[in-house]
C-alpha positions as a Markdown table, in Angstrom:
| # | Residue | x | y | z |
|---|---|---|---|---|
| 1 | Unk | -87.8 | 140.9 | 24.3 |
| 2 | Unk | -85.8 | 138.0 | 26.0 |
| 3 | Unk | -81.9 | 137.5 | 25.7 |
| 4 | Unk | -80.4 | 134.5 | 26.7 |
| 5 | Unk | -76.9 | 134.5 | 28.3 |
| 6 | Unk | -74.7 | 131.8 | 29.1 |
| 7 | Unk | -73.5 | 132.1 | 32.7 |
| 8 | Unk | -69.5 | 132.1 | 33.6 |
| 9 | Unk | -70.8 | 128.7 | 35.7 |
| 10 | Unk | -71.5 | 127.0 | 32.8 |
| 11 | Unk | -67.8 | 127.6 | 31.0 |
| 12 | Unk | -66.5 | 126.5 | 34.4 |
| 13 | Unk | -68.4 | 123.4 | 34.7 |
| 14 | Unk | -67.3 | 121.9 | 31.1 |
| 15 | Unk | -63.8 | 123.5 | 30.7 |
| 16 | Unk | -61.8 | 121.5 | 33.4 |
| 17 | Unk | -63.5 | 118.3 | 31.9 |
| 18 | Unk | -62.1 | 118.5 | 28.2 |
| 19 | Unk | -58.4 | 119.7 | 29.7 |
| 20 | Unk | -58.4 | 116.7 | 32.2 |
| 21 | Unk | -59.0 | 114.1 | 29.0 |
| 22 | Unk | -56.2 | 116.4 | 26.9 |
| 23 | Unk | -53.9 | 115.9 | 30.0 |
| 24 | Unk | -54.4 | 112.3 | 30.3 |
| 25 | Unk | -54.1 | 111.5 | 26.7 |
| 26 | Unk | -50.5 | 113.6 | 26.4 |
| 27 | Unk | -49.5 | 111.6 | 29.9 |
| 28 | Unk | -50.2 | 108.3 | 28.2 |
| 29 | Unk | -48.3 | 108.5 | 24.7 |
| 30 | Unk | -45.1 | 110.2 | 26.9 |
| 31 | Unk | -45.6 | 106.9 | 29.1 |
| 32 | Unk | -45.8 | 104.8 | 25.9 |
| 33 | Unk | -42.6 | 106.5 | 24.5 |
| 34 | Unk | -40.2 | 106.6 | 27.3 |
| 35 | Unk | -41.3 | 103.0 | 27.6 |
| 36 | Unk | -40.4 | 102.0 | 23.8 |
| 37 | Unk | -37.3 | 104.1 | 24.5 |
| 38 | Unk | -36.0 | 102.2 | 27.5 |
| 39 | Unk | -36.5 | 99.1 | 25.6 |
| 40 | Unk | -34.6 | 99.8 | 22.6 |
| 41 | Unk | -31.9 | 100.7 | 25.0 |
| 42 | Unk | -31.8 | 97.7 | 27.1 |
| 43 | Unk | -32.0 | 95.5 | 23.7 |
| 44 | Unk | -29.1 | 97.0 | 22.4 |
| 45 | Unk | -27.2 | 97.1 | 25.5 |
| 46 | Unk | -27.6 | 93.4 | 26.4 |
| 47 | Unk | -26.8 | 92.8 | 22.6 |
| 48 | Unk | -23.5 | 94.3 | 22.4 |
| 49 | Unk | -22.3 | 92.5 | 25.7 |
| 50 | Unk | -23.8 | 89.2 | 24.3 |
| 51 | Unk | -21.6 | 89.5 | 21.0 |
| 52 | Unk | -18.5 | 90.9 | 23.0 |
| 53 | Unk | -17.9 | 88.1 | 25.1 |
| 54 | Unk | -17.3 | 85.0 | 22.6 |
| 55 | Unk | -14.7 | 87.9 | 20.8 |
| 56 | Unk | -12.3 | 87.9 | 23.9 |
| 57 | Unk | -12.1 | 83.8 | 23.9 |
| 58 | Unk | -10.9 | 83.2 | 20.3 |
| 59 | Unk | -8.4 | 85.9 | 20.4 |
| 60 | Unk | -4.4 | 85.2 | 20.5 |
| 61 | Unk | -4.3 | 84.1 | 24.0 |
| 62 | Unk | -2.2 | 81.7 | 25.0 |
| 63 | Unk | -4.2 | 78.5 | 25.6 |
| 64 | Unk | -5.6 | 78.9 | 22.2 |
| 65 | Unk | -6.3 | 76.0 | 20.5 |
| 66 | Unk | -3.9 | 74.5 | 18.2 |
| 67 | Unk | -4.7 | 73.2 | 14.1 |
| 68 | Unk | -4.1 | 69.4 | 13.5 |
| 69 | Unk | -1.4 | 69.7 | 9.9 |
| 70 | Unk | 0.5 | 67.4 | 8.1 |
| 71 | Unk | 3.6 | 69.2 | 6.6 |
| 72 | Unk | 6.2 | 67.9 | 4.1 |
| 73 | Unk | 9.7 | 69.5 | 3.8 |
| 74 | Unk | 10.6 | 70.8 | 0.0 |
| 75 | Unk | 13.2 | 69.3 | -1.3 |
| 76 | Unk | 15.6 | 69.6 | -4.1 |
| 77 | Unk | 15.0 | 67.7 | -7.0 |
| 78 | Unk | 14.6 | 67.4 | -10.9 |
| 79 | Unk | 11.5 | 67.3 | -12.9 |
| 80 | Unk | 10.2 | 67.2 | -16.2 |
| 81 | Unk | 8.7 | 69.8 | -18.7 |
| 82 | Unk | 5.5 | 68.0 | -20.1 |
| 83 | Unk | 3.0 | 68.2 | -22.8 |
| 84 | Unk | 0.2 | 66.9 | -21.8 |
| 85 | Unk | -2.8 | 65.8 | -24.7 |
| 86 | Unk | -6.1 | 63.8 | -24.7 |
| 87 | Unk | -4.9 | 60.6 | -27.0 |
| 88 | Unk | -6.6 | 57.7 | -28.3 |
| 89 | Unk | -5.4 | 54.1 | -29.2 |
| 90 | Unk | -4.6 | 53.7 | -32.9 |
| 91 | Unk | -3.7 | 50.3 | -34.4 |
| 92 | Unk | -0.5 | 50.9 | -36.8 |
| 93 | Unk | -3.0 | 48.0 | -38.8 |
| 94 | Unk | -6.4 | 47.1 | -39.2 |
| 95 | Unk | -7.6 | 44.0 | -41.7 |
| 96 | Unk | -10.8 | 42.4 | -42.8 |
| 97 | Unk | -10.2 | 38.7 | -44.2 |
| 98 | Unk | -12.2 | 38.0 | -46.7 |
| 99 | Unk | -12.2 | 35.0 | -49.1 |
| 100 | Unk | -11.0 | 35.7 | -52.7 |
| 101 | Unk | -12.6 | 32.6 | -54.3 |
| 102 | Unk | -15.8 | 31.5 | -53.8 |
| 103 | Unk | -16.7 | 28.2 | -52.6 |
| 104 | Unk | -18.1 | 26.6 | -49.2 |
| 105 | Unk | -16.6 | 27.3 | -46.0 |
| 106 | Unk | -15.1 | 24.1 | -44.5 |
| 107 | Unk | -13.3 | 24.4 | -40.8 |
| 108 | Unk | -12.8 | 27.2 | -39.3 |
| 109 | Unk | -9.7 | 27.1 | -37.8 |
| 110 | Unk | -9.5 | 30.1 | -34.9 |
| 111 | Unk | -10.8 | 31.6 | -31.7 |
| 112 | Unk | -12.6 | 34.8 | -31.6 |
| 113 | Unk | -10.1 | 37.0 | -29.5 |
| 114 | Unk | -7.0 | 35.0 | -30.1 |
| 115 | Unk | -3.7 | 36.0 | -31.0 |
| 116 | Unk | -2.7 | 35.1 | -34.4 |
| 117 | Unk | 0.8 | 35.5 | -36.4 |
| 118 | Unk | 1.4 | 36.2 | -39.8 |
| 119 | Unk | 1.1 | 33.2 | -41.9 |
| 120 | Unk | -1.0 | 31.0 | -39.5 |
| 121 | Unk | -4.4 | 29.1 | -41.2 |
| 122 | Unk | -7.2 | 30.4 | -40.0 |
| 123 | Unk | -10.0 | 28.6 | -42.3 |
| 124 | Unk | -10.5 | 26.2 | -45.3 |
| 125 | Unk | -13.0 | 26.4 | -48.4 |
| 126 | Unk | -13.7 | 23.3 | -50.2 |
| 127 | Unk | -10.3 | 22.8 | -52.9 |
| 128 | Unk | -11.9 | 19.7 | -54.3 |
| 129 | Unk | -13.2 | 22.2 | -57.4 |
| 130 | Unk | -9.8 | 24.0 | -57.7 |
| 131 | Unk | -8.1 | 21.0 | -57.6 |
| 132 | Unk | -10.1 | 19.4 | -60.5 |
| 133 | Unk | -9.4 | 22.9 | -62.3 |
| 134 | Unk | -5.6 | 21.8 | -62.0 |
| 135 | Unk | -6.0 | 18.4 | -63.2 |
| 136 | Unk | -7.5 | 19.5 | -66.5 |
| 137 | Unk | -5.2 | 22.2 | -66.9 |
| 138 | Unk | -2.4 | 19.9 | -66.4 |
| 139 | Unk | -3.7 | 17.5 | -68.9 |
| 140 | Unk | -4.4 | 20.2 | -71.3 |
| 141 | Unk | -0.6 | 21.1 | -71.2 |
| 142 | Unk | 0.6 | 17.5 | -71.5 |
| 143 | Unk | -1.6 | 17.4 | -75.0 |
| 144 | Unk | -0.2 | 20.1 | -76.2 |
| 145 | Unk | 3.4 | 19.2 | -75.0 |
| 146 | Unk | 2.4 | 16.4 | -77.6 |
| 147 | Unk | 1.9 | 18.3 | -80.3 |
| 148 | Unk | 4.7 | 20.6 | -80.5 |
| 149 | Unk | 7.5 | 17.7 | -79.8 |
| 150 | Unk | 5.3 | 16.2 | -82.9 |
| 151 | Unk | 5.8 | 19.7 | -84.5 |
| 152 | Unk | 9.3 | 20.3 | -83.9 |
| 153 | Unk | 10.2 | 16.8 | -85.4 |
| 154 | Unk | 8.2 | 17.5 | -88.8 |
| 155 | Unk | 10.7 | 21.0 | -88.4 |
| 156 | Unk | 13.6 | 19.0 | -88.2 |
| 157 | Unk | 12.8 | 16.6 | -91.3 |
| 158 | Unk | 11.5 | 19.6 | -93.5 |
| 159 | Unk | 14.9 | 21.3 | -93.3 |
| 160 | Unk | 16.8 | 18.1 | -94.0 |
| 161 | Unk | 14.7 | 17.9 | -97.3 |
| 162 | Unk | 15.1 | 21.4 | -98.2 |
| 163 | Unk | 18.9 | 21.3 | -98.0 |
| 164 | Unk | 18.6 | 18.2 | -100.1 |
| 165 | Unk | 15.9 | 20.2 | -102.4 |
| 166 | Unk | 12.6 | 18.3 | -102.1 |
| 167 | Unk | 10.9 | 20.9 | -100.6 |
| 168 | Unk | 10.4 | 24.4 | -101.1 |
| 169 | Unk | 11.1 | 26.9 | -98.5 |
| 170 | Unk | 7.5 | 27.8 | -98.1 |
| 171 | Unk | 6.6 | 24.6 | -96.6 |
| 172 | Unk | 9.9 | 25.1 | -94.0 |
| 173 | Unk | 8.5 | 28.3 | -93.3 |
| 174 | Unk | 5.3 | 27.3 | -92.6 |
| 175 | Unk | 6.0 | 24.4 | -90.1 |
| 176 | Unk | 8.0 | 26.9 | -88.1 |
| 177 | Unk | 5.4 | 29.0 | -87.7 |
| 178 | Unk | 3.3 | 25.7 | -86.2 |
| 179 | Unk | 5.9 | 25.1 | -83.8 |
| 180 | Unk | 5.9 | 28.9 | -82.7 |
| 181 | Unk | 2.1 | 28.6 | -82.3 |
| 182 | Unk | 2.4 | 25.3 | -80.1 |
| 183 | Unk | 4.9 | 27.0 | -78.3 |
| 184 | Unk | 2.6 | 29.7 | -77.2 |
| 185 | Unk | -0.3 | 27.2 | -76.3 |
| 186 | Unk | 2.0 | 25.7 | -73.7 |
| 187 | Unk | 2.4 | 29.3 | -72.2 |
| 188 | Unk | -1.1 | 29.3 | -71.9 |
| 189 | Unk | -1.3 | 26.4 | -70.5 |
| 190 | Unk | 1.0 | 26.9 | -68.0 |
| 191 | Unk | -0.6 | 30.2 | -67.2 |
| 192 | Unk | -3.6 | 28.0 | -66.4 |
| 193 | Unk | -2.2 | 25.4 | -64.4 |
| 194 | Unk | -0.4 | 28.4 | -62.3 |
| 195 | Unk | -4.0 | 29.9 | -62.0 |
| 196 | Unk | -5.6 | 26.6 | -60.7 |
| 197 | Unk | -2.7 | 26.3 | -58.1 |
| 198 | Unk | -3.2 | 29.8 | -57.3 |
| 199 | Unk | -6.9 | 29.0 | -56.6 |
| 200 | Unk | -6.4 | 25.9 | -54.7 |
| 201 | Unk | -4.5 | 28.1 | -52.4 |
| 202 | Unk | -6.8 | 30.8 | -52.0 |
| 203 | Unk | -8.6 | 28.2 | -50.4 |
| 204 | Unk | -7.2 | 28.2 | -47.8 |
| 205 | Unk | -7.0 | 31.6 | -45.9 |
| 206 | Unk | -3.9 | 32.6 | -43.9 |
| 207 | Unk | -3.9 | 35.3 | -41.6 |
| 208 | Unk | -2.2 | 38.5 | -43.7 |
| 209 | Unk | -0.3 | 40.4 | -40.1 |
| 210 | Unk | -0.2 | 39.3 | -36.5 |
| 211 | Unk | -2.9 | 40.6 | -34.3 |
| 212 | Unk | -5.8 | 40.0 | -32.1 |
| 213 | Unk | -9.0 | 38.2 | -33.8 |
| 214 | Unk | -12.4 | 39.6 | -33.4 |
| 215 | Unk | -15.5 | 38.4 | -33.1 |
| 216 | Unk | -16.7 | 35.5 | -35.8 |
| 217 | Unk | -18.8 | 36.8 | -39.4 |
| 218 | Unk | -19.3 | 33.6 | -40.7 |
| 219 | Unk | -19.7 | 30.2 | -39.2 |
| 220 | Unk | -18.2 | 26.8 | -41.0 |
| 221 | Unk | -20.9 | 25.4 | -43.6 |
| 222 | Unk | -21.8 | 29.0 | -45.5 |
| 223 | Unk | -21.3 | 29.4 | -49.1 |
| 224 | Unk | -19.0 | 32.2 | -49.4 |
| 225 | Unk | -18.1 | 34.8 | -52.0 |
| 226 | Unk | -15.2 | 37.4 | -53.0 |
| 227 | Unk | -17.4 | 39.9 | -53.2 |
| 228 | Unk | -18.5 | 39.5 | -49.5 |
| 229 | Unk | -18.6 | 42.9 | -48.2 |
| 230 | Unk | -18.2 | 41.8 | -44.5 |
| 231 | Unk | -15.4 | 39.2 | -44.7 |
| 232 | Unk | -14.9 | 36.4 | -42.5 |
| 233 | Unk | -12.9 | 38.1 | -39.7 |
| 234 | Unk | -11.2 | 41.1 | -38.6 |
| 235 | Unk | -7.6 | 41.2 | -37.2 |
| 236 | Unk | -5.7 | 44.1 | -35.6 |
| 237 | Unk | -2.2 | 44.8 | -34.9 |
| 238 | Unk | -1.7 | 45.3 | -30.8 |
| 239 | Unk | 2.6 | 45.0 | -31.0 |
| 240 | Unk | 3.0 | 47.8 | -31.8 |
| 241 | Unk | 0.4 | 50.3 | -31.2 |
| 242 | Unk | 0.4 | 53.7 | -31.5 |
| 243 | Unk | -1.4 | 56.7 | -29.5 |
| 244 | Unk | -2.5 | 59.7 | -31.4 |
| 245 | Unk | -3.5 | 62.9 | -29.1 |
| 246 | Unk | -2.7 | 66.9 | -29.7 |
| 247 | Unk | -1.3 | 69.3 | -28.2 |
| 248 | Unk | -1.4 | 73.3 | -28.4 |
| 249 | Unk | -0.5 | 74.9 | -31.3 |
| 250 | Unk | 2.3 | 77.5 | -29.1 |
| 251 | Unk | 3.7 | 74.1 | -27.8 |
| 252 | Unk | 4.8 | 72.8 | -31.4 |
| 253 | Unk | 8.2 | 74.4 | -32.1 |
| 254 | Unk | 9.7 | 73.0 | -29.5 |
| 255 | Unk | 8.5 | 69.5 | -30.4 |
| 256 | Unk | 9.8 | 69.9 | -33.9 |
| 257 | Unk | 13.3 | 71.3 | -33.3 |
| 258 | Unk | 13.7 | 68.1 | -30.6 |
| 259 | Unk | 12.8 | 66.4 | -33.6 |
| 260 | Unk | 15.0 | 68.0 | -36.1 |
| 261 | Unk | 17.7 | 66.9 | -34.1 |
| 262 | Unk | 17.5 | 63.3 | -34.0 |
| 263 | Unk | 16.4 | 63.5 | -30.4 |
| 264 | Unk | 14.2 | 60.9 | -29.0 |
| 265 | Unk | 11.1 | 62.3 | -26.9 |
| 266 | Unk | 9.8 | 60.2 | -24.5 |
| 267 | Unk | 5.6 | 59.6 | -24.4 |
| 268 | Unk | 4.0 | 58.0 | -21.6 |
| 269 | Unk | 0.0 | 57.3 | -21.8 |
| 270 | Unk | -2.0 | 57.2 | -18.4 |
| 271 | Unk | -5.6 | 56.1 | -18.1 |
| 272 | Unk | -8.4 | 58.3 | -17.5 |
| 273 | Unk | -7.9 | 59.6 | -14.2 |
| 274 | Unk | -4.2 | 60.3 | -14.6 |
| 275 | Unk | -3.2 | 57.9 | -11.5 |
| 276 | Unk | -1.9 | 54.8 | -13.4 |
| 277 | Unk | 0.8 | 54.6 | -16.1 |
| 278 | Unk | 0.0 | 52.4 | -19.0 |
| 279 | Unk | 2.6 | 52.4 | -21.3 |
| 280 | Unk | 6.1 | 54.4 | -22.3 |
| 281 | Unk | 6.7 | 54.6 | -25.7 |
| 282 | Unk | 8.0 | 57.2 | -28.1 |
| 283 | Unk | 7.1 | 60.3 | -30.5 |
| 284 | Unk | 6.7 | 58.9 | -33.8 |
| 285 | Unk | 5.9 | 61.7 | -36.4 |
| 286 | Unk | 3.9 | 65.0 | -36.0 |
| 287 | Unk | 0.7 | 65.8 | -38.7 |
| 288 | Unk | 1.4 | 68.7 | -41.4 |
| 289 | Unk | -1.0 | 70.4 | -40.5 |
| 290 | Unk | -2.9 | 72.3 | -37.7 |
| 291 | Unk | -6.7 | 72.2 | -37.1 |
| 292 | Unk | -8.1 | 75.8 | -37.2 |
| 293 | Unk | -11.0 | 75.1 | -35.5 |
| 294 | Unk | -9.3 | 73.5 | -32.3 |
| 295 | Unk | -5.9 | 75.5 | -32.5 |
| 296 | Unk | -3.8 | 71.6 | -31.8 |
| 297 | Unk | -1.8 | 70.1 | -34.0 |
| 298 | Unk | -1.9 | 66.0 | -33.7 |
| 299 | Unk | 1.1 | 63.4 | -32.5 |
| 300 | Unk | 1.2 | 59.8 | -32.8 |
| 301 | Unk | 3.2 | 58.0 | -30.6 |
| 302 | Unk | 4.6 | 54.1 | -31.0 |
| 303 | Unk | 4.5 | 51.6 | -28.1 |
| 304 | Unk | 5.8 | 48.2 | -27.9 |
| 305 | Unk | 2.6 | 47.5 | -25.9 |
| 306 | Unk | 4.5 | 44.1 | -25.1 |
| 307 | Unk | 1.7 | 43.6 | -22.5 |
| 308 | Unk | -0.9 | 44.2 | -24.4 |
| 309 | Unk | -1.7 | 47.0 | -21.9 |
| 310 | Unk | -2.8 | 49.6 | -24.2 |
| 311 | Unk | -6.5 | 48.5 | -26.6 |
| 312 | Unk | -7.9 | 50.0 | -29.7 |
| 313 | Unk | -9.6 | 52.9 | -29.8 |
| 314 | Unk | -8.9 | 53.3 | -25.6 |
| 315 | Unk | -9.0 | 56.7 | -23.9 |
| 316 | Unk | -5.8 | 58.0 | -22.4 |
| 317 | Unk | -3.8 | 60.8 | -21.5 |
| 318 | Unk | -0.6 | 61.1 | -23.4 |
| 319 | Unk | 2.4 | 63.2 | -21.5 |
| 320 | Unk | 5.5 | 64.1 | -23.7 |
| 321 | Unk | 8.4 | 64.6 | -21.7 |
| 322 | Unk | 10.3 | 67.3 | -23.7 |
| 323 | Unk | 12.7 | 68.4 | -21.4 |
| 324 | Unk | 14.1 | 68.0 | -17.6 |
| 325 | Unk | 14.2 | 71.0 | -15.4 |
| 326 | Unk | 17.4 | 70.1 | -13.1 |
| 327 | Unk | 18.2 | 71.6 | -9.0 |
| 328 | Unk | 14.8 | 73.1 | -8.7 |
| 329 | Unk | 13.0 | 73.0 | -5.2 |
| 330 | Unk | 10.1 | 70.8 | -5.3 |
| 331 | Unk | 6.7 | 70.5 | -3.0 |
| 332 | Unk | 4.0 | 68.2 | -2.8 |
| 333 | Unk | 0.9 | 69.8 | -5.4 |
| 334 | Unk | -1.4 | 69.9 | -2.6 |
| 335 | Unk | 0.6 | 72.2 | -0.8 |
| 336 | Unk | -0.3 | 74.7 | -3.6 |
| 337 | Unk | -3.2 | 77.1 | -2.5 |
| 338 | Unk | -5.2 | 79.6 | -4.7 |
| 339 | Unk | -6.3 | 82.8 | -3.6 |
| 340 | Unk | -7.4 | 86.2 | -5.1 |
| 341 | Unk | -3.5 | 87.1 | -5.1 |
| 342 | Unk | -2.9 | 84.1 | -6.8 |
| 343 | Unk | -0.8 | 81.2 | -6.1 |
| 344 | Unk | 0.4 | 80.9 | -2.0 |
| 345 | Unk | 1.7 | 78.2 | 0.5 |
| 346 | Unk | 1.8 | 77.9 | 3.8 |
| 347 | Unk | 5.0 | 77.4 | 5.6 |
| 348 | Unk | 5.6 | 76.2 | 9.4 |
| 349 | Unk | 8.0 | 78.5 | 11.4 |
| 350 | Unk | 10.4 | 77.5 | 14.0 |
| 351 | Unk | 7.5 | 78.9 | 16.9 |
| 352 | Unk | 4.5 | 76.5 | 15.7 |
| 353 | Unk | 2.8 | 79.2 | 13.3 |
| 354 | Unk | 2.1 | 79.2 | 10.1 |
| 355 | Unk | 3.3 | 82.5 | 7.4 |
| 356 | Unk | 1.6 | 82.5 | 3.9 |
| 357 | Unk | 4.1 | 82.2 | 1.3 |
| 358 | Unk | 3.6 | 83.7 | -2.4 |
| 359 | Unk | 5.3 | 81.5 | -5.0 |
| 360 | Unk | 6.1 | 81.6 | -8.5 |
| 361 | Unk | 5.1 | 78.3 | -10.0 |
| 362 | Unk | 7.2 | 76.2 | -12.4 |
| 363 | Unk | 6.6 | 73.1 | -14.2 |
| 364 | Unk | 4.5 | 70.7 | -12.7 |
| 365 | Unk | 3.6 | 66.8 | -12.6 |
| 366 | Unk | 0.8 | 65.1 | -11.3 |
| 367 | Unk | 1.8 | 64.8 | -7.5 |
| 368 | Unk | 4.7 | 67.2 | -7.5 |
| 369 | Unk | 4.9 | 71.5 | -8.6 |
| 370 | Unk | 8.4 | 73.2 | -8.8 |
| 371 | Unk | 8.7 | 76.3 | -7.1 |
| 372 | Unk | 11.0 | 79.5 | -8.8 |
| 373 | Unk | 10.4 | 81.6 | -6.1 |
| 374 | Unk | 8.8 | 82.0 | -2.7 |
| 375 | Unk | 10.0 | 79.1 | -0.8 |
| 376 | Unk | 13.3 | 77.2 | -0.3 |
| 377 | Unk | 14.6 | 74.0 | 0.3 |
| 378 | Unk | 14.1 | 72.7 | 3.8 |
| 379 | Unk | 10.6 | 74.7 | 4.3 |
| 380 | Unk | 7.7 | 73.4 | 5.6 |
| 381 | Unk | 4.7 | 73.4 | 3.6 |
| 382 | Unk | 1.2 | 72.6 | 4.9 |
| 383 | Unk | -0.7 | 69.5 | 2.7 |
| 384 | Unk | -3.1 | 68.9 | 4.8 |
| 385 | Unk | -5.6 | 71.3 | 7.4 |
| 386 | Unk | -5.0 | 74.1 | 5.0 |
| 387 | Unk | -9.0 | 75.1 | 5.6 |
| 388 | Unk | -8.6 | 76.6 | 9.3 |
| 389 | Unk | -5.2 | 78.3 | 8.5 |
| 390 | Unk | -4.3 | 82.2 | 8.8 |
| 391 | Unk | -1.5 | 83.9 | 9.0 |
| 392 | Unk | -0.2 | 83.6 | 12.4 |
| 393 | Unk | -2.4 | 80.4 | 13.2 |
| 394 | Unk | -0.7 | 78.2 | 15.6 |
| 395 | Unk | -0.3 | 74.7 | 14.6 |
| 396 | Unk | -0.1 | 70.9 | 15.9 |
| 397 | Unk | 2.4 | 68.8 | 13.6 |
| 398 | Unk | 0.5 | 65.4 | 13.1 |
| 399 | Unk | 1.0 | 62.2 | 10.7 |
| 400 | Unk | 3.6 | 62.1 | 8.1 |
| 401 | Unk | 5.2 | 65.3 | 8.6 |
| 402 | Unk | 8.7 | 65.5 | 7.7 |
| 403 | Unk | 11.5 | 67.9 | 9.2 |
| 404 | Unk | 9.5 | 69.1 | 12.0 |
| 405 | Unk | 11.0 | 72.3 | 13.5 |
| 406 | Unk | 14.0 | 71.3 | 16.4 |
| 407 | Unk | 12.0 | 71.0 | 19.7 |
| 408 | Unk | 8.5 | 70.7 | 18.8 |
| 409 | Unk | 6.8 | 68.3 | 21.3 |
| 410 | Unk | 4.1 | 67.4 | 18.4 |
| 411 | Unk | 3.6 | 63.3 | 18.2 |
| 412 | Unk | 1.0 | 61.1 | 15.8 |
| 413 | Unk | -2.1 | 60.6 | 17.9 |
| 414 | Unk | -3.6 | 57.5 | 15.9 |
| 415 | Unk | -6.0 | 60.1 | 14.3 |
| 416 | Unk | -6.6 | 60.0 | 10.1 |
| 417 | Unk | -4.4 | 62.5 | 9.0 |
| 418 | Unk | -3.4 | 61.0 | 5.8 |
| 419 | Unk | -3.3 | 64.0 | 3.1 |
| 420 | Unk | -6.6 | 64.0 | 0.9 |
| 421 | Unk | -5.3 | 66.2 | -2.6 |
| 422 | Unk | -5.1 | 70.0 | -2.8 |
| 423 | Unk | -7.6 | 71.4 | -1.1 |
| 424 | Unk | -10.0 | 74.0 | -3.3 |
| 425 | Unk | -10.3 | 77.2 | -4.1 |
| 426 | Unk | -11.4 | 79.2 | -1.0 |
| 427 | Unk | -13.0 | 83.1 | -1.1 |
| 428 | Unk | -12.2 | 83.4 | 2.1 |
| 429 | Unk | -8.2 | 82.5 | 1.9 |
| 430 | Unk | -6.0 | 85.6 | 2.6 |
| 431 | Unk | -2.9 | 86.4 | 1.4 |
């Protein structure tokens, strides 16, 4: 029997082989770490001296770079306390001329678009048939003139025989009543005759108001009728005119106990964009009523509209002045900023930097805001290169600024620094 043994040579032959592949292996991920390692180092290393370097430059050195501002100087002044309202123009009259006989239209006597007064002609329809219509109502009346001069002399004769007693009184009686009867035929005459001249002037058609003529319905030559529905023209009253716009609901007692007083309020109408005044007029009356659905109650306003300034049906924006606020301090609007503390401006120290300002806000126009609190008269307050300002910032007085701090060396360089509005809201503005 044969037993086979494995020899210590053997186990020393293939041992130091499979260690030498172990050792290599561990050797080469140790390599391949310290490796990763060193390079995460030296990335974040040169990082944070790459993002360290631009932080020193901007900082409050003194060569720091100074903001181009235009700054205006508040000022002490009055303004109004406004209601402000969408409006539209509303002619105090409106009217369709139409013909009330019928007949054929002759001349046509007016312009489309011209301005008319009351009483003017503006068209003719043949009179030759109402004036035929007279003539035979006039001869109609002369007849019967005829007969009751006849009847009243027969009268006249019967009562001298009947005090003389020839007749009886029956007969008397009855020849009265035939000159009571002729008598009431010339009323109806005349009622005739007055309806034929009444005709003949229906003919031709005067213009009812003064206004502004529209566009033609009917041209010279057409038969027309009374019962027309379009009429031959329309005329509207433009002198004057009246706006009607609303305002808040909240904002109405005020308006009526100005108006319980005998007070005059003052309305002004802009256009569309709020930049050009139209017209100044006056509050006429106030609706009785408020709209549920919209929470406004609705004004109408009167204007002389002399200028003719102001069209039917036209958009505007109607401002009733309802009171002056008097001594308040006043800045520019777009010197008002916005921010998540609410309402700020920046004001221009005596040292060239700017210091954010909360203010209390009063009542405000289009171009100017009234300020209650926050900022007194003689301040300077930034309107323009708002967007680069903190608190702190250094600044470069340029353009129109007004009552620039005593021994600033700041001049106009010729660049556009005109302001441009308010600027808007900003996330990034601190106050």
């Amino acid at each position: 029997m044969m037993i086979e043994t494995v020899t210590p040579d053997t186990r020393n032959v293939e041992m130091p082989e499979s260690l030498r592949l172990a050792r290599l292996l561990r050797r080469t991920v140790i390599g391949v770490l310290i490796l990763c390692i060193l390079g995460i180092g030296a990335y974040a290393l040169f990082s944070k001296s790459g993002e360290a370097q631009p932080r020193v430059i901007p900082g409050p050195a003194a060569g720091a770079k100074l903001v181009p501002i235009v700054a205006v100087e508040a000022k002490i002044g009055d303004i109004g306390i406004r209601l402000s309202g969408l409006g539209s123009v509303t002619p105090l009259n409106t009217v369709t001329v139409k013909s009330r006989v019928d007949g054929q239209l002759m001349r046509v006597l007016f312009q489309e678009g011209q301005l008319v007064k009351a009483g003017e002609v503006l068209a003719e329809i043949d009179p030759r048939p109402f004036d035929v219509q007279l003539k035979q109502a006039e001869g109609q009346m002369a007849r019967d003139q005829a007969l009751l001069k006849n009847a009243q002399l027969d009268l006249k004769r019967y009562r001298e025989l009947f005090e003389q007693g020839f007749v009886a009184k029956q007969q008397v009686d009855t020849q009265e009543s035939l000159v009571a009867q002729s008598e009431g035929v010339l009323k109806t005459d005349q009622g005739q005759i007055d309806n034929a001249r009444l005709q003949l002037t229906y003919s031709r058609i005067i213009a009812p108001i003064s206004g502004r003529i529209g566009l033609r319905l009917v041209d010279a030559g057409n038969i027309v009728h009374a019962n027309d529905p379009n009429g031959l023209l329309v005329i509207t009253q433009l002198q004057p005119i009246t706006v009607v716009f609303t305002i808040p609901e909240d904002s109405l007692p005020p308006v009526l106990e100005k108006l319980k007083s005998g007070e005059r309020l003052l309305v002004e109408a802009f256009d569309r964009e709020q930049k050009r005044r139209l017209a100044t007029g006056a509050l006429l009356t106030v609706d009785n009523q408020i709209d549920p659905t919209t929470g406004t109650v609705r004004l109408k306003a009167i204007f002389d509209n002399a200028d003719n300034t102001l069209f039917p049906n036209q958009f505007v924006n109607a401002r009733l002045l309802l009171d002056v606020k008097r001594g308040t301090t006043i800045v520019p609007a777009a010197a008002i900023q916005r921010g998540p503390k609410g309402t700020f401006v920046y004001v221009v120290k005596d040292d060239q930097t700017v210091a954010v300002r909360p203010v209390k806000l009063g009542p405000s126009e289009v171009d100017d805001a009234s300020i209650d609190s926050g900022v007194a008269p003689g301040d300077l307050v930034v309107v323009d290169g708002t967007e680069k300002l903190r608190e702190g910032t250094k600044v470069e007085l340029r353009g129109p600024s007004v009552g620039a701090p005593k021994g600033s060396d700041a001049a106009p360089k010729g660049d556009d620094t005109t302001p441009k509005g308010p600027p808007g809201s900003r996330k990034d503005k601190q106050t």
